[in-house]
Backbone as a printed PyTorch tensor [residue, N CA C, xyz], in Angstrom:
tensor([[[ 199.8470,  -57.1570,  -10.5070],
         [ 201.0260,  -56.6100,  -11.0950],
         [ 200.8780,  -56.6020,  -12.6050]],

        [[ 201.3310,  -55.1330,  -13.1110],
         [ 201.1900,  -55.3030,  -14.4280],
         [ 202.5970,  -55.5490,  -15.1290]],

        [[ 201.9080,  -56.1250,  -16.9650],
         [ 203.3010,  -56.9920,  -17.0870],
         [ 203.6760,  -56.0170,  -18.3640]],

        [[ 205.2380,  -55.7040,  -17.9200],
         [ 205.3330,  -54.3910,  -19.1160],
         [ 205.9870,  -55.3450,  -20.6400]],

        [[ 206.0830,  -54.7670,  -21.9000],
         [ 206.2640,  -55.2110,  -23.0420],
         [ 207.1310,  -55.0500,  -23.4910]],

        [[ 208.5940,  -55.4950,  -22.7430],
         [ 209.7630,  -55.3200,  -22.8770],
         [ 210.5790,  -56.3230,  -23.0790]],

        [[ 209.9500,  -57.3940,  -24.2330],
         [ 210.1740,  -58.4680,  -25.0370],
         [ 210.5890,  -59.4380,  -24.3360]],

        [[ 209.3190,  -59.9080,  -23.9710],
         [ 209.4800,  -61.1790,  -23.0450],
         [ 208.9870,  -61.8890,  -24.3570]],

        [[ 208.3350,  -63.2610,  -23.9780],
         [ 208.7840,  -64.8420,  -24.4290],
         [ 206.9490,  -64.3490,  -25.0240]],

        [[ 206.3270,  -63.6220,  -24.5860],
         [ 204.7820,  -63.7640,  -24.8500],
         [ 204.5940,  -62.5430,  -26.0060]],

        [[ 205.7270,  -61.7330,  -26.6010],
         [ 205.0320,  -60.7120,  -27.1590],
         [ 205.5160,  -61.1420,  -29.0010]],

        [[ 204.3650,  -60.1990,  -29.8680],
         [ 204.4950,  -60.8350,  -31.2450],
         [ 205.6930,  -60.1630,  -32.1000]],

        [[ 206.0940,  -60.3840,  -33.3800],
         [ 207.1030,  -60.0460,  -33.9040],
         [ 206.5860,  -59.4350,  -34.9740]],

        [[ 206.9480,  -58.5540,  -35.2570],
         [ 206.6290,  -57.6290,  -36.3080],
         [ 207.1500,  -57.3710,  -37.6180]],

        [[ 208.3670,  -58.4590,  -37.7160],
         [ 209.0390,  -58.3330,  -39.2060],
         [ 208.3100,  -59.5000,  -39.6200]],

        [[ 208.5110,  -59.2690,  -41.0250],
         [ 207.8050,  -60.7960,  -41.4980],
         [ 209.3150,  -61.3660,  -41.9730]],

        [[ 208.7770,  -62.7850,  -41.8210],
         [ 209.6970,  -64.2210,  -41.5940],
         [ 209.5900,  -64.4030,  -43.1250]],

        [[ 210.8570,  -63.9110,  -44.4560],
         [ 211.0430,  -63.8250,  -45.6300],
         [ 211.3440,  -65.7370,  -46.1890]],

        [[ 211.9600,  -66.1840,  -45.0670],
         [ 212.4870,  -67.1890,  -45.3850],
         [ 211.6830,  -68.4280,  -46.2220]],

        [[ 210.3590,  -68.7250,  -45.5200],
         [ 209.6720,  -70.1810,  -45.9680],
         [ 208.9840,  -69.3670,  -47.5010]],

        [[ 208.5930,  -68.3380,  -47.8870],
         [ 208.5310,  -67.5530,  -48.8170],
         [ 209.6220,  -67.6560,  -49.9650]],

        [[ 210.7850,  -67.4610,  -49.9220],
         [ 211.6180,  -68.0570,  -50.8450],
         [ 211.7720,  -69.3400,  -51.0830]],

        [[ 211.7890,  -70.2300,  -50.0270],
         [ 211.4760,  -71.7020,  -49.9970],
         [ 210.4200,  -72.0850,  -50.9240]],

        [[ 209.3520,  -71.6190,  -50.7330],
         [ 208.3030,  -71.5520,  -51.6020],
         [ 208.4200,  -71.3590,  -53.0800]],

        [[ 208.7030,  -70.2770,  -53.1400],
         [ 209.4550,  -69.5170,  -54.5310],
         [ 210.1430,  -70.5120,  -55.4530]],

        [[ 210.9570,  -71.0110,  -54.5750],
         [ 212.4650,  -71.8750,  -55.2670],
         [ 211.5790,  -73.1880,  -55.8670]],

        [[ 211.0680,  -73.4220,  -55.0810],
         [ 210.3380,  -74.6900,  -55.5560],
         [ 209.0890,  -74.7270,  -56.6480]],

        [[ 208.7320,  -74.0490,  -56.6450],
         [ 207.4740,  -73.5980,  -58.0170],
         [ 208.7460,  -73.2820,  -59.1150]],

        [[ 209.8440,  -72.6330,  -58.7860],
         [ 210.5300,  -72.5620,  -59.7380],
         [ 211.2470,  -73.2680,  -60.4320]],

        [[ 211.6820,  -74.5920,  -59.4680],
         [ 212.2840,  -75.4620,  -60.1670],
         [ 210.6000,  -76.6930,  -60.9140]],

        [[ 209.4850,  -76.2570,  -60.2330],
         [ 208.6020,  -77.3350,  -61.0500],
         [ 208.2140,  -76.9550,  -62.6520]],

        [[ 208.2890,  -75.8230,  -62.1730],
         [ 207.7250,  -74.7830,  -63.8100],
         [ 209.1680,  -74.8450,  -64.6750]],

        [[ 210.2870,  -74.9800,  -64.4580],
         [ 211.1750,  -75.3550,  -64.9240],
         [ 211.2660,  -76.7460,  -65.3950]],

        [[ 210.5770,  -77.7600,  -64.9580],
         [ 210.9420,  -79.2750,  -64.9590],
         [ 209.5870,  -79.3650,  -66.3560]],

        [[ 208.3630,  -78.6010,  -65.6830],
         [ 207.2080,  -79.2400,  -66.2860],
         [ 207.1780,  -78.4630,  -67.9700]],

        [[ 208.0420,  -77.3110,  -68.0700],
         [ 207.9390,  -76.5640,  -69.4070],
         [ 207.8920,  -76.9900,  -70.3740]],

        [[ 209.5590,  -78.0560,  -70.7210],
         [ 209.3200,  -78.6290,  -71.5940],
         [ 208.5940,  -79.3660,  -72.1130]],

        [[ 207.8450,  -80.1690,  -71.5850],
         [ 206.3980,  -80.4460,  -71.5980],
         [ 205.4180,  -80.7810,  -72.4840]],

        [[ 205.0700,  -78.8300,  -72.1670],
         [ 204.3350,  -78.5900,  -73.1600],
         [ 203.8710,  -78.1600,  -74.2440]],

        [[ 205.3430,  -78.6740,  -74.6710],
         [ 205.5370,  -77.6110,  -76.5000],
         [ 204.5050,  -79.5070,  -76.9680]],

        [[ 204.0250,  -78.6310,  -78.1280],
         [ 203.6160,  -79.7760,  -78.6020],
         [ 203.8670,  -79.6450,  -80.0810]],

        [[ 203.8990,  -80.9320,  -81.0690],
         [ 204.1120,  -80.7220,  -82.7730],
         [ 205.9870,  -80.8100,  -82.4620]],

        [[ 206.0620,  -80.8590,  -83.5940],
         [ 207.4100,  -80.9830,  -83.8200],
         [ 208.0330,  -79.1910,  -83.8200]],

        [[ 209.5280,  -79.5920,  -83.7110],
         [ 210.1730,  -78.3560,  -82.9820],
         [ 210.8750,  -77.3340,  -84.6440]],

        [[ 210.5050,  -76.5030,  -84.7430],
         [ 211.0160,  -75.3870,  -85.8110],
         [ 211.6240,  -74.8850,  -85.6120]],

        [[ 212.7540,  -74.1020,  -86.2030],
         [ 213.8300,  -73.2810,  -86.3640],
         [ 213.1620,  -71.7890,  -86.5170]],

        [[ 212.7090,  -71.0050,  -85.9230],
         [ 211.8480,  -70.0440,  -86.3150],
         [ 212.9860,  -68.7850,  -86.8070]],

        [[ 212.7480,  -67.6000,  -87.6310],
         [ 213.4640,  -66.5990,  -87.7620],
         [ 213.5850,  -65.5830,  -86.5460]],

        [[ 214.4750,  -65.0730,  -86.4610],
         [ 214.8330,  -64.3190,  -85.1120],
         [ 214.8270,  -63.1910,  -85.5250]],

        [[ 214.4450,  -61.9480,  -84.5100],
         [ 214.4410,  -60.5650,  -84.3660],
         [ 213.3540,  -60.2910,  -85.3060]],

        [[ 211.9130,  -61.0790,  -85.6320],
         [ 210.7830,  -60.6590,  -85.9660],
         [ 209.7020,  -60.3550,  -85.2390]],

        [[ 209.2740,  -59.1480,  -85.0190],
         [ 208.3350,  -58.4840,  -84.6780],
         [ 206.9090,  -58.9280,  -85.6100]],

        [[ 206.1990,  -59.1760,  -84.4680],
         [ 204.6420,  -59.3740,  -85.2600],
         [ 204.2040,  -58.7410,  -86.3340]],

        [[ 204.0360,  -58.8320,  -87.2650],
         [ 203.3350,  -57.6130,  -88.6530],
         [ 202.5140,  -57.2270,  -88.0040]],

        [[ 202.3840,  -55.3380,  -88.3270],
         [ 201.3360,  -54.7540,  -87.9330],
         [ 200.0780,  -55.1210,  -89.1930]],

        [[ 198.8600,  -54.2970,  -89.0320],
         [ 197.9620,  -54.4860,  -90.3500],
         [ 198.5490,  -53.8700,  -91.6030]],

        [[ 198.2650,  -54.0940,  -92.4840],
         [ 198.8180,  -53.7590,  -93.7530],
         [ 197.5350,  -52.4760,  -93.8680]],

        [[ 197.4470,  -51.4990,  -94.0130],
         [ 196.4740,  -50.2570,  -94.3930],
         [ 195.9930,  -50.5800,  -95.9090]],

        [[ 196.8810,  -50.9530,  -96.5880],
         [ 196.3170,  -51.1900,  -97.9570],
         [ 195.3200,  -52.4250,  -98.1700]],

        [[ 195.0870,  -52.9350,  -97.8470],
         [ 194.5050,  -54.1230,  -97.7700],
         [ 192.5730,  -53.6150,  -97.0260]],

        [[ 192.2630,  -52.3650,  -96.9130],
         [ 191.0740,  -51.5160,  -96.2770],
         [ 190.5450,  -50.3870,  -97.8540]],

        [[ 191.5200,  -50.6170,  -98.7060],
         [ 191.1890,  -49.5040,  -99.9820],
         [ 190.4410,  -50.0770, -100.7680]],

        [[ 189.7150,  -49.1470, -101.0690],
         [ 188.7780,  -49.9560, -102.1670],
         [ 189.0690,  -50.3310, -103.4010]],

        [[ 190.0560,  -49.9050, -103.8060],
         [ 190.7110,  -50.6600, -105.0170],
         [ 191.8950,  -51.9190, -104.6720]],

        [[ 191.8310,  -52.1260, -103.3900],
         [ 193.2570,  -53.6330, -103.4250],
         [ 192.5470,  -54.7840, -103.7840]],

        [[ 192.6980,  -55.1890, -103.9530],
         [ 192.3070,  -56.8400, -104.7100],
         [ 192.2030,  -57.8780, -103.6610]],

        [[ 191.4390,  -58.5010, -103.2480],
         [ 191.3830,  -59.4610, -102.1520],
         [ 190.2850,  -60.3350, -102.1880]],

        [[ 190.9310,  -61.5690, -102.3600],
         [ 190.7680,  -62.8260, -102.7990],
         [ 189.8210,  -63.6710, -101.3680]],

        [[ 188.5990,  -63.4980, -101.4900],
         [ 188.3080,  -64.6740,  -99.8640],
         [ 187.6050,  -65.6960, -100.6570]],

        [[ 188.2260,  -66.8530,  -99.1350],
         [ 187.4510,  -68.3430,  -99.5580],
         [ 186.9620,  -68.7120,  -98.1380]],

        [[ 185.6460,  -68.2210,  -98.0740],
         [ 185.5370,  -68.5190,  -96.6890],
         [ 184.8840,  -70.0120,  -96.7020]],

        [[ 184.6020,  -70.6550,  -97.4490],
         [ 184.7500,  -72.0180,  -97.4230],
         [ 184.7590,  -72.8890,  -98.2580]],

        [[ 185.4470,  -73.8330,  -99.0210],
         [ 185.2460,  -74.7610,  -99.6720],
         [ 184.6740,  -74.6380, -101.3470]],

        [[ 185.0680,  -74.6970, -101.8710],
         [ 184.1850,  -73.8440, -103.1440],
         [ 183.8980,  -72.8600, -103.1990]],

        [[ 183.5760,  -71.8790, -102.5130],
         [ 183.3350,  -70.3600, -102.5560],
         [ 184.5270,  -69.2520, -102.5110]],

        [[ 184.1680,  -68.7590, -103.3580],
         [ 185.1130,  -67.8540, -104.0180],
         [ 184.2650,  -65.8610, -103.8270]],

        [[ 185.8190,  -65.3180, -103.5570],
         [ 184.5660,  -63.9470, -103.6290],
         [ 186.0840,  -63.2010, -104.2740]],

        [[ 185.5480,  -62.2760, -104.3850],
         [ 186.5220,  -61.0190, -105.2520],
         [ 186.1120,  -59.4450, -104.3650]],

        [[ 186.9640,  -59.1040, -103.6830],
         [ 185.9200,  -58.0180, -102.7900],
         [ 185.1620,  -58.6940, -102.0770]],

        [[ 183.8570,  -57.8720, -102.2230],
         [ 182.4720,  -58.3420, -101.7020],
         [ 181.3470,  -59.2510, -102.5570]],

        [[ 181.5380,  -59.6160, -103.9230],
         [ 181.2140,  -60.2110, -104.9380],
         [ 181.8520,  -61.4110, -104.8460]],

        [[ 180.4060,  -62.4390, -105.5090],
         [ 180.8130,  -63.4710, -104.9930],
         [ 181.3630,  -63.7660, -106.6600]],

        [[ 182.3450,  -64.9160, -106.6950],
         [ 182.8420,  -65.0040, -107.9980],
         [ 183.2100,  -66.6590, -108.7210]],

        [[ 182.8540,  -67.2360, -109.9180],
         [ 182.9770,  -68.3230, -109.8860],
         [ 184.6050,  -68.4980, -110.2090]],

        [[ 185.0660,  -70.0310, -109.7410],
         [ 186.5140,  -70.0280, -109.8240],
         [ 187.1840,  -69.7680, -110.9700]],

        [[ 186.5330,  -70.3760, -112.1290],
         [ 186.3150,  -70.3670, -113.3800],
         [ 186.5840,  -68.5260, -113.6350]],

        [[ 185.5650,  -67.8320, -112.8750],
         [ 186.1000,  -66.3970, -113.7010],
         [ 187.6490,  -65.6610, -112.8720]],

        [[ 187.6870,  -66.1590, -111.4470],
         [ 188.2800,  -65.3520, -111.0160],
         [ 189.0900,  -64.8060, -111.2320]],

        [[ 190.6330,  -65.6970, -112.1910],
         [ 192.1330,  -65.4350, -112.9650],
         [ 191.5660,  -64.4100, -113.9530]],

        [[ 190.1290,  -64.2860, -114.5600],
         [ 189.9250,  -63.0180, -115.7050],
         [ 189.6510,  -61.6030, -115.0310]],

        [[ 188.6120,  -61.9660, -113.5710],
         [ 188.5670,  -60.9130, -112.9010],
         [ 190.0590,  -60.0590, -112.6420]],

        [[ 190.4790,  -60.7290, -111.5370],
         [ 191.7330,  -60.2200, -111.3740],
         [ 192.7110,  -59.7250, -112.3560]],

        [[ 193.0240,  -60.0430, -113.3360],
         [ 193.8270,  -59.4220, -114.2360],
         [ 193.3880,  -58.0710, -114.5590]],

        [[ 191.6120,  -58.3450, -114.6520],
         [ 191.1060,  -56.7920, -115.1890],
         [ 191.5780,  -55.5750, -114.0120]],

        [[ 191.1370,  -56.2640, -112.9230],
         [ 191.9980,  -55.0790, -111.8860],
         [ 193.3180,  -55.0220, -111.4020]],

        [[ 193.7410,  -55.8240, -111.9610],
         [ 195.4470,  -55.4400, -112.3270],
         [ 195.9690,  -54.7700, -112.7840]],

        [[ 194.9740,  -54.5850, -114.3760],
         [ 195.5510,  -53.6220, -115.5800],
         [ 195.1940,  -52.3350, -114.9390]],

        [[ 194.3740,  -52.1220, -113.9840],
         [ 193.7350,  -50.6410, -113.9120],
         [ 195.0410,  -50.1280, -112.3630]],

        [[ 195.9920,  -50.8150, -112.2160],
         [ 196.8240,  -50.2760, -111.5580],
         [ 198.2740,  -50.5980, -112.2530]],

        [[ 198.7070,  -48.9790, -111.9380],
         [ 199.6650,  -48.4650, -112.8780],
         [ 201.0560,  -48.9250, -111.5370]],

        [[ 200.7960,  -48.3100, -110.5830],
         [ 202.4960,  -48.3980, -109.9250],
         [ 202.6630,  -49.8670, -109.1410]],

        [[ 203.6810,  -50.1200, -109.4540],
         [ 204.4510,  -51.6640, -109.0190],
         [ 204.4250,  -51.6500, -108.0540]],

        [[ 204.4790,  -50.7820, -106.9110],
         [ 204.0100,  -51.1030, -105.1110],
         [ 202.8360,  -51.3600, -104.6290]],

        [[ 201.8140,  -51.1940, -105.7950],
         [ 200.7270,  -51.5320, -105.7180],
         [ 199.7400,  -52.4760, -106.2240]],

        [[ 200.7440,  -53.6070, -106.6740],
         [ 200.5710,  -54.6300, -107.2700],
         [ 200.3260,  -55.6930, -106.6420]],

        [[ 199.2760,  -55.6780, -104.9230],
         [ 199.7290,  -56.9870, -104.1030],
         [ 198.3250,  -57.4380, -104.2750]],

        [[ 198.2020,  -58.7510, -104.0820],
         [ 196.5080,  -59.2550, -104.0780],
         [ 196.8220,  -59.9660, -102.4140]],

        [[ 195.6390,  -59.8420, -101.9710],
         [ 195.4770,  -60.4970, -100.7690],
         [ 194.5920,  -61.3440, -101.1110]],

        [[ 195.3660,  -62.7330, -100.1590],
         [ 193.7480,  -64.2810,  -99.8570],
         [ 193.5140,  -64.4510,  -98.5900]],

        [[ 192.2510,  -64.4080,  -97.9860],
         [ 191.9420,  -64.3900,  -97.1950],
         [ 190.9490,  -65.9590,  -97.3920]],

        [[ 191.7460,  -67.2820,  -96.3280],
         [ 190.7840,  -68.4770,  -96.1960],
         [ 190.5220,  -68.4670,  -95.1760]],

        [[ 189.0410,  -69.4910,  -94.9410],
         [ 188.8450,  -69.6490,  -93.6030],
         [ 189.5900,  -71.0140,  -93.2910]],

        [[ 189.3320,  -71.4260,  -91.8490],
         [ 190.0350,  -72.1760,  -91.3800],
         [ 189.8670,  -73.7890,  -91.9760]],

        [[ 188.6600,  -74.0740,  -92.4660],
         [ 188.2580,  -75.3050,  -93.1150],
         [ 188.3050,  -75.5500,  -94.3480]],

        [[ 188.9250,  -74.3920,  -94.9990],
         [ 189.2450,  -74.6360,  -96.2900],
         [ 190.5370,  -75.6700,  -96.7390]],

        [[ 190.1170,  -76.1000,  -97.9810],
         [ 191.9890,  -77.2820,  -97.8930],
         [ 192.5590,  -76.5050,  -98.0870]],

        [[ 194.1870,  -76.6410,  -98.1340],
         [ 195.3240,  -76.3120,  -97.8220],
         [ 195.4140,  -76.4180, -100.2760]],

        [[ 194.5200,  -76.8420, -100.6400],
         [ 195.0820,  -77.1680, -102.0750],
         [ 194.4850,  -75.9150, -102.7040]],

        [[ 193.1070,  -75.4610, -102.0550],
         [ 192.7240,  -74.3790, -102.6170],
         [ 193.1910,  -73.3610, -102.4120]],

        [[ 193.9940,  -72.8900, -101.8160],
         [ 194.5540,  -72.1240, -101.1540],
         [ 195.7710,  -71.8140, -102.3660]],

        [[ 196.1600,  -72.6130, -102.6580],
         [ 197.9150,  -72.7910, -103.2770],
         [ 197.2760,  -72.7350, -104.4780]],

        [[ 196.1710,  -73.0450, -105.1910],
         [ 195.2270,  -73.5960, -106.6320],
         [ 195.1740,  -71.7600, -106.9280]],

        [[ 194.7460,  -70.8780, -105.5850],
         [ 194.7270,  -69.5290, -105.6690],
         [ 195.8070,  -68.4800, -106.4470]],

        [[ 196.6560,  -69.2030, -105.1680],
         [ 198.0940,  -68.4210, -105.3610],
         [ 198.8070,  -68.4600, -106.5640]],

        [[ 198.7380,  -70.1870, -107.4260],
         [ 199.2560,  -70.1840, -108.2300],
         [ 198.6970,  -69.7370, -109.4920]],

        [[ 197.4010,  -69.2720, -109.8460],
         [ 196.6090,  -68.5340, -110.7660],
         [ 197.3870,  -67.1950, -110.7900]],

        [[ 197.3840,  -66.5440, -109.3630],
         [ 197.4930,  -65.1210, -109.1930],
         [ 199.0570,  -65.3690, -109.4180]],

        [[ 199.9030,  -66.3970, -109.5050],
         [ 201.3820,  -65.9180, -109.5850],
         [ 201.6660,  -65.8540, -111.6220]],

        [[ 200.4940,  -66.1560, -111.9760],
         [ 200.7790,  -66.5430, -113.4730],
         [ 200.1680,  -65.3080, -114.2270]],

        [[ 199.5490,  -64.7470, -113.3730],
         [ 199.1440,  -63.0140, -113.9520],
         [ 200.2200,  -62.2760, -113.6520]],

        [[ 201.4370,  -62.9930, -113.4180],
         [ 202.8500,  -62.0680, -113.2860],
         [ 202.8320,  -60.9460, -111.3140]],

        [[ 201.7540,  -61.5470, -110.9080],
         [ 201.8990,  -60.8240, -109.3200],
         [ 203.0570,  -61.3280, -108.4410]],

        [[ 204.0370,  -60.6040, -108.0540],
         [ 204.9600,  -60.8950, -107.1050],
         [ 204.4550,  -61.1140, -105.9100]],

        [[ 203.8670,  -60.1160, -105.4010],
         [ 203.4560,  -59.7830, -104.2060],
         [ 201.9470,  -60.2880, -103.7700]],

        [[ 202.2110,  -61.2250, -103.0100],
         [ 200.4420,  -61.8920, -102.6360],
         [ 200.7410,  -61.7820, -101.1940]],

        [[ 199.5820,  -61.4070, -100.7590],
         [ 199.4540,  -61.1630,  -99.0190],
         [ 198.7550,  -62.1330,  -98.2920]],

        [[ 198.9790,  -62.9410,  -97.6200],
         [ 198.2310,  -64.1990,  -96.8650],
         [ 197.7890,  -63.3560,  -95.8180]],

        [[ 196.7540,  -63.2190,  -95.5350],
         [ 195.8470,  -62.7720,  -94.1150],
         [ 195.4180,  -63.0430,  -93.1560]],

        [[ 195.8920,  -63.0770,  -92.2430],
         [ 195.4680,  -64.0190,  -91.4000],
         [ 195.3420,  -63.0560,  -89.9950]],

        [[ 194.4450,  -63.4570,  -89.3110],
         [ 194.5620,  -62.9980,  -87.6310],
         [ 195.3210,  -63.1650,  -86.8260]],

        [[ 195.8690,  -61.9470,  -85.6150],
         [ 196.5890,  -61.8650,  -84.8150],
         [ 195.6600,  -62.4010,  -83.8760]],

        [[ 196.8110,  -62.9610,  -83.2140],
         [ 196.5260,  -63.8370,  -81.8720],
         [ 195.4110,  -62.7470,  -80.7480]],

        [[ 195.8550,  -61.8770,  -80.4300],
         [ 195.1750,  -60.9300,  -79.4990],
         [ 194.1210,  -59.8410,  -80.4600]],

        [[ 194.8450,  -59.1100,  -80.9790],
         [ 194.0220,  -58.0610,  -81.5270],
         [ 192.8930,  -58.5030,  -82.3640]],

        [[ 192.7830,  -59.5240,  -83.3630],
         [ 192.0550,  -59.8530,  -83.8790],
         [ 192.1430,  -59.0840,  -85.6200]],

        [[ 192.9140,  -58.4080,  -85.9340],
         [ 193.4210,  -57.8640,  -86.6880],
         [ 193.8530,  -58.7840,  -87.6100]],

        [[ 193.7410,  -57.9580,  -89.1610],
         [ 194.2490,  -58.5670,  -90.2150],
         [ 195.6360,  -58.5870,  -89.9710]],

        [[ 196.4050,  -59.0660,  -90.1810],
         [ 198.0440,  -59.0690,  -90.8560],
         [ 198.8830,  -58.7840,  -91.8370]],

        [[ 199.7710,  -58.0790,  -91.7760],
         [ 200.5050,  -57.3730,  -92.9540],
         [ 201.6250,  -58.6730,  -93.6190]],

        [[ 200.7410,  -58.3750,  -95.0530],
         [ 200.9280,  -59.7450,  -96.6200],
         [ 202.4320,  -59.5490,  -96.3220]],

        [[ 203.0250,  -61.3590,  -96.3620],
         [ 204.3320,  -61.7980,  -96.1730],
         [ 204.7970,  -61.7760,  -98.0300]],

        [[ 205.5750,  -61.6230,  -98.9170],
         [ 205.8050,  -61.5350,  -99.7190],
         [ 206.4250,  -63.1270, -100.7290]],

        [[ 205.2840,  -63.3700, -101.6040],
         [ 205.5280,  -64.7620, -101.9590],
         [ 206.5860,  -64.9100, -103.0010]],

        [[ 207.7060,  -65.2530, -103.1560],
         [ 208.9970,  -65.2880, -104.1500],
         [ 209.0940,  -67.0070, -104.5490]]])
């Protein structure tokens, strides 16, 4: 005798069983919830709101912007020239004078990561005494790898 398939106790089910799936769900959700806080690490900042990442600054690629690198420790460059610290505040002024409009008055510093934190500021404060408003800190985006568009030093 044959046995017809008119949902007896032996045949399979064809919806899927949503339930242990949310069960699942709920619970990763409350761990990733528990474990988050976690893992902030450093102390907690007040950050500014409704800022969008700086795109690259385009000016900062011309061959006349001014840009300051210290890729390590004592070394100083101007452009692509390497420059002693001693000259750099004379350099820079000279290509200061050779730009006429005030929007175009920004110097960029570009340090590397092992540089101190004194040379850095030893920079800035040279370039703020040649009367520059506008200094651009450079730094890399997290993903792109891209320069960053200069935050404005007041």
């Amino acid at each position: 005798m044959a046995m017809s398939g008119g949902g007896g106790s032996g045949s399979l089910q064809s919806e899927i069983n949503v339930t242990p799936m949310v069960d699942i769900m709920l619970v990763l959700l409350i761990i990733f919830m528990v474990v988050t806080p976690f893992l902030q690490q450093g102390i907690t900042v007040a950050l500014p709101k409704n800022l969008e990442n700086p795109e690259v600054d385009q000016n900062i690629i011309k061959e006349s912007s001014i840009v300051i690198s210290i890729p390590n420790e004592g070394q100083y460059y101007l452009g692509k020239i390497a420059v002693q610290k001693e000259q750099l505040t004379d350099k820079v002024d000279r290509m200061l004078q050779g730009i006429k409009n005030e929007q175009d008055r920004i110097v960029y510093i570009k340090s590397g990561v092992g540089v101190p934190y004194g040379d850095v500021v030893n920079v800035i404060n040279e370039v703020r005494k040649l009367g520059v408003d506008k200094i651009g800190l450079v730094a890399d985006k997290k993903k792109g790898g891209a320069a960053a568009k200069p935050a404005a030093a007041d």
